[in-house]
PAKE-195012 format. One record per residue: residue in three letters; x, y, z of N, C-alpha, C in turn. Coordinates in nm, 4 decimals. Atoms other than C-alpha are relative to their C-alpha. Layout:
N
bavex | n_x | n_y | n_z | ca_x | ca_y | ca_z | c_x | c_y | c_z
ALA | X | Y | Z | X | Y | Z | X | Y | Z
...
//
This chain:
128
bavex | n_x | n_y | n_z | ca_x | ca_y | ca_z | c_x | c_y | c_z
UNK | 0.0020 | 0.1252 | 0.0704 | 6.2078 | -17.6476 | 8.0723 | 0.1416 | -0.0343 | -0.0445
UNK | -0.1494 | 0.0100 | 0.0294 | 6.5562 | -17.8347 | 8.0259 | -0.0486 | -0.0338 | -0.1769
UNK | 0.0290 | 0.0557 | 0.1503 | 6.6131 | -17.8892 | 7.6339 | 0.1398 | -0.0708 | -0.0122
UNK | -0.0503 | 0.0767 | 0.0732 | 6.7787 | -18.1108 | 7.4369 | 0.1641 | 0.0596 | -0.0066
UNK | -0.0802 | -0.0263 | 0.0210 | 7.1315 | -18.0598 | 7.3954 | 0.0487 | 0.0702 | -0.1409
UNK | 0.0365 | -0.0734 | 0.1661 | 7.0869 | -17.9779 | 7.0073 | -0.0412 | 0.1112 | 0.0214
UNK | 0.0796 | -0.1882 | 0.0525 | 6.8949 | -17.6937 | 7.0681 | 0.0407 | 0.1185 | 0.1160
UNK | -0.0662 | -0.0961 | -0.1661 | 7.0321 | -17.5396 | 7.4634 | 0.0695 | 0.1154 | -0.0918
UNK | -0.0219 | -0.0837 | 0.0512 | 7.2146 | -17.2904 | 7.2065 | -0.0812 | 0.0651 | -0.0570
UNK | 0.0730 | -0.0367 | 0.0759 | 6.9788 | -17.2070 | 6.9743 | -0.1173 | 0.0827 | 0.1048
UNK | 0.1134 | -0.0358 | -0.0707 | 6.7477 | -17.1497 | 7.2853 | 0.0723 | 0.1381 | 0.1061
UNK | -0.0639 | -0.0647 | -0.1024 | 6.9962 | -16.9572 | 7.4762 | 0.0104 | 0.1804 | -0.0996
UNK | 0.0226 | -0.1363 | 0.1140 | 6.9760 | -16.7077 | 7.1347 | -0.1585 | 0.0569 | 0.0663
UNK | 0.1478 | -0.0386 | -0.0166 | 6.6094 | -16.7319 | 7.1722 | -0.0248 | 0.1361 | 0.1393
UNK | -0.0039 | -0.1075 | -0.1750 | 6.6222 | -16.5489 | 7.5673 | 0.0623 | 0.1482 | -0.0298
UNK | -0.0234 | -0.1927 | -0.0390 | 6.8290 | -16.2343 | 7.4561 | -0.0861 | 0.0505 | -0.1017
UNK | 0.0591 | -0.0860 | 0.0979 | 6.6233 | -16.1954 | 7.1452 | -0.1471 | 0.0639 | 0.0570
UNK | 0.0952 | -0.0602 | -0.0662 | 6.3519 | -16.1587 | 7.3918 | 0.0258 | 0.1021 | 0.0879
UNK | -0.0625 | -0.1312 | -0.0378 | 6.5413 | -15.9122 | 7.5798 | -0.0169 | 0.0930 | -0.0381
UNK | -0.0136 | -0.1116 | 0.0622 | 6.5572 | -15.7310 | 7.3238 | -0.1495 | 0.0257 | -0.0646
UNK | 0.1978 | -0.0348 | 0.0177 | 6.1402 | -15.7651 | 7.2261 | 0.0081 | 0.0903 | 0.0799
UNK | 0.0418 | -0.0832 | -0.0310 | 6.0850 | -15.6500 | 7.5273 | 0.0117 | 0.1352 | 0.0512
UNK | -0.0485 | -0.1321 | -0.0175 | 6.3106 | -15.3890 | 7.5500 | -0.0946 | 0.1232 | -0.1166
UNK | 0.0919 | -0.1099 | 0.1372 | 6.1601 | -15.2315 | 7.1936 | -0.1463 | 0.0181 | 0.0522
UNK | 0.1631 | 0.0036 | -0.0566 | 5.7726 | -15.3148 | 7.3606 | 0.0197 | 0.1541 | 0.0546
UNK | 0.0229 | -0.1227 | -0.1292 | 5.8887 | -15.0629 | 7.6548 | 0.0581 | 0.0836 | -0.0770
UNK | -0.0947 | -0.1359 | 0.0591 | 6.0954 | -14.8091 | 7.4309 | -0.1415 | 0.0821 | -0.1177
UNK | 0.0917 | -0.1019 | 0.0429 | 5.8908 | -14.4935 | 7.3573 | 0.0464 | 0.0466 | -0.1431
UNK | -0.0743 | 0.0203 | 0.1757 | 5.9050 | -14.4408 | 6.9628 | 0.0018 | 0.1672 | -0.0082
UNK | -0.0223 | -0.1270 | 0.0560 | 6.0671 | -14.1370 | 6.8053 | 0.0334 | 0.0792 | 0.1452
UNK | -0.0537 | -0.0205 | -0.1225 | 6.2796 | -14.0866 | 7.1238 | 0.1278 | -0.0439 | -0.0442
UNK | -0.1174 | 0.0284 | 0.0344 | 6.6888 | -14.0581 | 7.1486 | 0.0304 | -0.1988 | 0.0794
UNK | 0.0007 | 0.1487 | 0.0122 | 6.6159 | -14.3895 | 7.3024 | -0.0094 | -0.1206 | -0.0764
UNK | 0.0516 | 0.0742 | 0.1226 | 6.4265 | -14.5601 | 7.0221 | 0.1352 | 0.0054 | -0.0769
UNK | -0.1403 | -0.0179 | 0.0848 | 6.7782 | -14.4575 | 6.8274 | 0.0810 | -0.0712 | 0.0220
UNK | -0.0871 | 0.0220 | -0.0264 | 6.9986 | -14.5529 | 7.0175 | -0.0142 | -0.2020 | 0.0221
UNK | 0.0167 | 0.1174 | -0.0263 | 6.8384 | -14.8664 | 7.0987 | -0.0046 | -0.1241 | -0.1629
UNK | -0.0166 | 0.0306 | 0.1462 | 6.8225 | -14.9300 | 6.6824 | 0.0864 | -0.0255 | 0.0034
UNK | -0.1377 | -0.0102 | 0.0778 | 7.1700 | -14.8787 | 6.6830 | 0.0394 | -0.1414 | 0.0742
UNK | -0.0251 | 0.1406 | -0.0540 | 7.2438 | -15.1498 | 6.9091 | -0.0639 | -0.1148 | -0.0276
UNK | 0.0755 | 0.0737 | 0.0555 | 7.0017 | -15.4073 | 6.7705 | 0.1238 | -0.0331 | -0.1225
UNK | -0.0482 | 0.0245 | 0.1106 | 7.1600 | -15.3060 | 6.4398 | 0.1301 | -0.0669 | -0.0088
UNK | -0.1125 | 0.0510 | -0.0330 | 7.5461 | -15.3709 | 6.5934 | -0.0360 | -0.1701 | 0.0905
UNK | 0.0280 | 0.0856 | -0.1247 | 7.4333 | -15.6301 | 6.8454 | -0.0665 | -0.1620 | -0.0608
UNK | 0.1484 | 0.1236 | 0.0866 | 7.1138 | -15.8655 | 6.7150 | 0.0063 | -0.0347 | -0.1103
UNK | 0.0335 | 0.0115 | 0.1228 | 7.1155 | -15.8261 | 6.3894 | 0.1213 | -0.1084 | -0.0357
UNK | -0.0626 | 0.0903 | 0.0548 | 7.4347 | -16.0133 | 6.3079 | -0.0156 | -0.1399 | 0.0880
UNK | 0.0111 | 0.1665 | -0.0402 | 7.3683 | -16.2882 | 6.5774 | -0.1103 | -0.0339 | -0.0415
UNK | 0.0701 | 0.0976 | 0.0674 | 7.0651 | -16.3666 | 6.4184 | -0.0664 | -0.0538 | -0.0939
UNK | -0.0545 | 0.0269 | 0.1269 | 7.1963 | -16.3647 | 6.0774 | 0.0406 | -0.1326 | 0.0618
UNK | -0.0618 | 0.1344 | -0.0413 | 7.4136 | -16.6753 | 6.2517 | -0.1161 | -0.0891 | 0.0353
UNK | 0.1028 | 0.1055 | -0.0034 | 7.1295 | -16.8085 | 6.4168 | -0.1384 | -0.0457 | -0.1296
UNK | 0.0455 | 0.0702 | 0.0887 | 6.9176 | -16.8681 | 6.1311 | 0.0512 | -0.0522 | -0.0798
UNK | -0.0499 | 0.0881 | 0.0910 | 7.1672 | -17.0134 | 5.9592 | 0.0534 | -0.1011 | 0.0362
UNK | -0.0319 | 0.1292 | -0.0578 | 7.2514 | -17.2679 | 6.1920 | -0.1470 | -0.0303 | 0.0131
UNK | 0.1494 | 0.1009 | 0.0328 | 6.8596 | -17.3555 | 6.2074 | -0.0112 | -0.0325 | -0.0930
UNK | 0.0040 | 0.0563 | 0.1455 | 6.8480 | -17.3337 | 5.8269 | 0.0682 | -0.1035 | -0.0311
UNK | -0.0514 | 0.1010 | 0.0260 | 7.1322 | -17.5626 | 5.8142 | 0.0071 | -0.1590 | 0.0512
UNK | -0.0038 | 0.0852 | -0.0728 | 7.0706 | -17.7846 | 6.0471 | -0.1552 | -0.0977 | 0.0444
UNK | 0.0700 | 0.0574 | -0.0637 | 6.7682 | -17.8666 | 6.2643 | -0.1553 | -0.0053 | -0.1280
UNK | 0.1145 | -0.0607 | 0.0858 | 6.4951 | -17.7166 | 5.9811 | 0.0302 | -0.1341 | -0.0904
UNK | -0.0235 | 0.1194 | 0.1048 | 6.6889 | -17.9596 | 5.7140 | -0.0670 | -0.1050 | 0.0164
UNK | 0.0334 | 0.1305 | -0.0568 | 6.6067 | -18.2888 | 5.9035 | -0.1270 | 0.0334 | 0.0213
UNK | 0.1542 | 0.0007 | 0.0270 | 6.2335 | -18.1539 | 5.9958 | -0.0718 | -0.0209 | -0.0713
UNK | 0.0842 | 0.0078 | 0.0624 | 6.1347 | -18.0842 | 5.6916 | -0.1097 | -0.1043 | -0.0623
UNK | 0.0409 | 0.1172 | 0.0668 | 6.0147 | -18.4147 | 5.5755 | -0.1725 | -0.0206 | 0.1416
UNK | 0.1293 | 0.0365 | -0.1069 | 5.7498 | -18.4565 | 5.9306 | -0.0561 | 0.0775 | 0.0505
UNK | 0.0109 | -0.1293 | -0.0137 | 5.7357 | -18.0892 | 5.9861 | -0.0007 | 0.0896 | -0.1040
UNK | 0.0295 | -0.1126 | 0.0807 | 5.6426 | -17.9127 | 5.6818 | -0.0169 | 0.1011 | 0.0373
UNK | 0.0266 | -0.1281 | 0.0031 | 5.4493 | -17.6726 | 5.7343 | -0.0016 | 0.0867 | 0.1878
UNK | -0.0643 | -0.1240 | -0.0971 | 5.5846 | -17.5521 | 6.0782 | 0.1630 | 0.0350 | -0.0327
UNK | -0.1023 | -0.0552 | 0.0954 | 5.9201 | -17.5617 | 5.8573 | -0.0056 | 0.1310 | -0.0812
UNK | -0.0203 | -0.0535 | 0.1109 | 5.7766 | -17.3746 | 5.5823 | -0.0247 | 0.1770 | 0.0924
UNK | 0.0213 | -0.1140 | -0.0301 | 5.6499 | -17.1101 | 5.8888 | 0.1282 | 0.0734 | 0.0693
UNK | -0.1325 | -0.0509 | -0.0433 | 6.0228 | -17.0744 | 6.0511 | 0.0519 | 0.0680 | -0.1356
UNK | -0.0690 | -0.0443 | 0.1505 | 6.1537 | -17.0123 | 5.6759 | -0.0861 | 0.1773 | -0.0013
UNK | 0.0613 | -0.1175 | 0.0102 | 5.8953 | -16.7371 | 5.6070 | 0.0476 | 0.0781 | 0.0944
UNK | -0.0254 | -0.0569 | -0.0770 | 5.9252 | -16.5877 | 5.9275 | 0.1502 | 0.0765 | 0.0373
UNK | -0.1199 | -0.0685 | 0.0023 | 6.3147 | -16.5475 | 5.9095 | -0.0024 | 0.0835 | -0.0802
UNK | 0.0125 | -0.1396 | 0.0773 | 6.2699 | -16.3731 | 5.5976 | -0.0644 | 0.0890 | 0.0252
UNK | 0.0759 | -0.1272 | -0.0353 | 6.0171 | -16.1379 | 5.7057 | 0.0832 | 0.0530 | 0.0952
UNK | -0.0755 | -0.0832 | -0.1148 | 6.2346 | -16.0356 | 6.0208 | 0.1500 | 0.0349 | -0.0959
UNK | -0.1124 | -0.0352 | 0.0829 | 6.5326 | -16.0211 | 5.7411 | -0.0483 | 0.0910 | -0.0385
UNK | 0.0470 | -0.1262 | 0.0957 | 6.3182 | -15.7775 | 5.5129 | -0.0004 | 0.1241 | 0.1514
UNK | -0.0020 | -0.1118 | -0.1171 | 6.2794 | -15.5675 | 5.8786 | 0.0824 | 0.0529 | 0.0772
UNK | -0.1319 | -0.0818 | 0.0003 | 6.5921 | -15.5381 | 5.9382 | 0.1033 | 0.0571 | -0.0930
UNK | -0.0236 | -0.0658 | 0.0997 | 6.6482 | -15.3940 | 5.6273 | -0.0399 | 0.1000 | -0.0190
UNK | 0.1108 | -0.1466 | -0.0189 | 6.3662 | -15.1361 | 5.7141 | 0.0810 | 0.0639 | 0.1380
UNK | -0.0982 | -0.0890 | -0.1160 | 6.5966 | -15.0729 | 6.0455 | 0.0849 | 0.0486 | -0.0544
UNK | -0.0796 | -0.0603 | 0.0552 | 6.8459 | -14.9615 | 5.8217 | -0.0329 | 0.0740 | -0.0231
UNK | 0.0530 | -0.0847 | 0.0953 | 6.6624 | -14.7428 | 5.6101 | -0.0782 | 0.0530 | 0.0206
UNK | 0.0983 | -0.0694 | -0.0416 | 6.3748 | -14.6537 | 5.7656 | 0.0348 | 0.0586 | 0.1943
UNK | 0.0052 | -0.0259 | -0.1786 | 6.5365 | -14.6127 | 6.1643 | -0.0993 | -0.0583 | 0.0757
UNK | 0.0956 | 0.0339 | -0.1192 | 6.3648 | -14.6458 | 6.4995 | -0.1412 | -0.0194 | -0.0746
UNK | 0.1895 | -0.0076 | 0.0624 | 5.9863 | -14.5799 | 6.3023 | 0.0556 | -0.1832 | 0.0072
UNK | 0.0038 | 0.1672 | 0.0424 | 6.0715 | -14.9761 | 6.2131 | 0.0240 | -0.1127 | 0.1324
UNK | -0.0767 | 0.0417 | -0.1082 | 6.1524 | -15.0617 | 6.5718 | -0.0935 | -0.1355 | 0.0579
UNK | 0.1621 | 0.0681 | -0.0402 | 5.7659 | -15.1707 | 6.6591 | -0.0269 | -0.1632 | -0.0940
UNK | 0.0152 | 0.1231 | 0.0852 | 5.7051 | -15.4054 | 6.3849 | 0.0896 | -0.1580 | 0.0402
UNK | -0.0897 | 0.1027 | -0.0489 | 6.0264 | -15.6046 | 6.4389 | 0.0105 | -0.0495 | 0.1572
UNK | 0.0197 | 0.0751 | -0.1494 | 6.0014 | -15.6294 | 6.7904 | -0.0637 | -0.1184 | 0.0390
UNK | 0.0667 | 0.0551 | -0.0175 | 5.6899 | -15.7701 | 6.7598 | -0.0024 | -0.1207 | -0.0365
UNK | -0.0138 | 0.0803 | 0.0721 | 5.7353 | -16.0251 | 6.5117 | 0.1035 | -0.0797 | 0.0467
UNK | -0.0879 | 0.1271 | -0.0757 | 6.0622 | -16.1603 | 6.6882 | -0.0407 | -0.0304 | 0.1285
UNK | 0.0435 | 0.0906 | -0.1536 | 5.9048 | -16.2407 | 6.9901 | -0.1298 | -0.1111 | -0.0102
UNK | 0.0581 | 0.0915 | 0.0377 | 5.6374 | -16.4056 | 6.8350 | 0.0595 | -0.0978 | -0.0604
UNK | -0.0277 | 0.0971 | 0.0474 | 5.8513 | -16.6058 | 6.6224 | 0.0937 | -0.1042 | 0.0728
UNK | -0.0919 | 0.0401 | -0.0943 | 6.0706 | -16.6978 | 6.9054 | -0.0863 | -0.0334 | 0.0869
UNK | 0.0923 | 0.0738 | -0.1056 | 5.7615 | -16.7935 | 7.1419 | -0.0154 | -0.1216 | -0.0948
UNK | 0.0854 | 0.1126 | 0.0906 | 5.6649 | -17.0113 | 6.8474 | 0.0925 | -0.1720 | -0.0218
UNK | -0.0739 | 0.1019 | 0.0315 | 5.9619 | -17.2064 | 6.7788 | 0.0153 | -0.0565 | 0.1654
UNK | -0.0514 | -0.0072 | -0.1454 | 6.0403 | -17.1994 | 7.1878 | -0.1338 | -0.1431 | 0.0341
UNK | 0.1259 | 0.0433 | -0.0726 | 5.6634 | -17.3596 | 7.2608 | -0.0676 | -0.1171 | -0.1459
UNK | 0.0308 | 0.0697 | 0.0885 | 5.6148 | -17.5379 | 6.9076 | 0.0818 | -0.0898 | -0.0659
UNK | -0.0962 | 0.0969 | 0.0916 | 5.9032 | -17.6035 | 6.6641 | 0.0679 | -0.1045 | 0.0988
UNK | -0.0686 | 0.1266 | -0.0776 | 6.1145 | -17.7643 | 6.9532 | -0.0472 | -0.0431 | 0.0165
UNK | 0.0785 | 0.0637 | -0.0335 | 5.8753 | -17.9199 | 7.1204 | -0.0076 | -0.1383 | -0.1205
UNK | 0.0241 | 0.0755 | 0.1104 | 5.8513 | -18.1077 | 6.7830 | 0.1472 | -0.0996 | -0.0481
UNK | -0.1149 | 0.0607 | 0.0333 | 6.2459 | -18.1611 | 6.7216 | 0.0207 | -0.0928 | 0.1281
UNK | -0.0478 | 0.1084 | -0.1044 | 6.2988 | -18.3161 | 7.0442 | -0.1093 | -0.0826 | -0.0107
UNK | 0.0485 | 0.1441 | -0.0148 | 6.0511 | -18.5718 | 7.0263 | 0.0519 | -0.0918 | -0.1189
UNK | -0.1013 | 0.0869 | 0.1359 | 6.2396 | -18.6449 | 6.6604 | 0.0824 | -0.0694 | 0.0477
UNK | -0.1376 | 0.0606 | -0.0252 | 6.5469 | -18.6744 | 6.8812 | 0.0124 | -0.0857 | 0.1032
UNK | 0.0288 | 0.1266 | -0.0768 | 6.3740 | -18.9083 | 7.1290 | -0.0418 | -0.1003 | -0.0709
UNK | 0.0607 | 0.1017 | 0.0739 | 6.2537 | -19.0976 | 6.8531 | 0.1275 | -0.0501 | -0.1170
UNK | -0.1115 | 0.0421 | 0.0911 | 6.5900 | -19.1393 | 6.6580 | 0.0166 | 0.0424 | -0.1119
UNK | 0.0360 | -0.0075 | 0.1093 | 6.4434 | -18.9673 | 6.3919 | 0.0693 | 0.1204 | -0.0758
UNK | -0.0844 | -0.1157 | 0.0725 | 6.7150 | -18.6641 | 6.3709 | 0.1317 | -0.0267 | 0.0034
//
């Protein structure tokens, strides 16, 4: 699906964070894999998508909110919960690997197949 020029970045995040789902899906837990594969998440992912939610927060989420509540209010939640889990990758290691996996690939199908879906018709409609 081509997107919008607004979001071709934001979406181009979206693709490695699925990379990296389904890398954690296939990675056997409590393995020097599962570790190693933490560690890179932790160097790798984790700070790009510290950036990327803060260019959605600042940006595309702002202008939604008003016609898009409450699939606003579920991107918001959802960053924080994958924030609190990569706080458990710190502290808790690989054991935390499963959870987060899961949760960013869902929240990244969601925005991929929902939230946009929603901004670009804003930005065919003049309305962002």
């Amino acid at each position: 699906m081509k997107r919008s020029e607004v979001l071709i970045g934001l979406s181009r995040d979206h693709h490695q964070a699925l990379v990296f789902a389904r890398r954690i899906a296939q990675c056997p837990e409590g393995t020097q894999e599962a570790t190693a594969l933490q560690e890179k998440i932790l160097a790798q992912l984790v700070p790009a998508l510290s950036e990327h939610f803060a260019e959605e927060e600042r940006g595309i989420l702002v202008q939604a909110r008003g016609k898009h509540a409450a699939e606003v209010r579920r991107t918001l939640a959802e960053h924080e919960h994958l924030k609190s889990l990569t706080q458990a990758l710190q502290n808790a290691g690989a054991n935390a690997l499963k959870p987060f996996g899961a949760l960013l690939a869902e929240h990244v199908r969601f925005e991929e197949r929902t939230l946009f879906p929603l901004i670009e018709q804003m930005l065919q409609n003049q309305d962002l």
